[in-house]
C-alpha positions, -999 to 999 in steps of 0.1 A, spaced: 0 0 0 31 20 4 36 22 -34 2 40 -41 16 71 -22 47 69 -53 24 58 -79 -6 86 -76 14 115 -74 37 100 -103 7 95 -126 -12 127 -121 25 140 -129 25 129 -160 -12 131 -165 -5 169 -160 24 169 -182 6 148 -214 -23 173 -209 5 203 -209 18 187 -243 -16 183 -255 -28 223 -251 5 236 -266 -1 215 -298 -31 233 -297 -25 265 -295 10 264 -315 -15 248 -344 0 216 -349 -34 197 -362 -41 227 -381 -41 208 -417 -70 208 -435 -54 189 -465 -31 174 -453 -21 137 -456 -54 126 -445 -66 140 -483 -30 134 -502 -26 94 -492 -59 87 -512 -42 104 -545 -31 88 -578 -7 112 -583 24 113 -556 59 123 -558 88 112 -538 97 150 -530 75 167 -507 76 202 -510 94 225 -483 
């Protein structure tokens, strides 16, 4: 019972940390990608250069 008082503050830790993470993807626009790769993987036409 000893190790719940490590594990519960260790997990709401990283809890805090992955939800951290999550809201600067957010705000920095990372999912921001209307066509994206979601749209171009289902096109004939590919190249093996993607652009800059």
């Amino acid at each position: 019972m000893e190790i719940l008082a490590i594990l519960i503050p260790v997990s709401l830790f990283l809890g805090g940390v992955g939800l951290v993470a999550f809201f600067w993807a957010m705000r920095t626009r990372q999912f921001d990608d209307p066509e994206g790769d979601a749209n171009r993987i289902l096109l004939k036409d590919w190249d093996d250069r993607p652009r800059p």
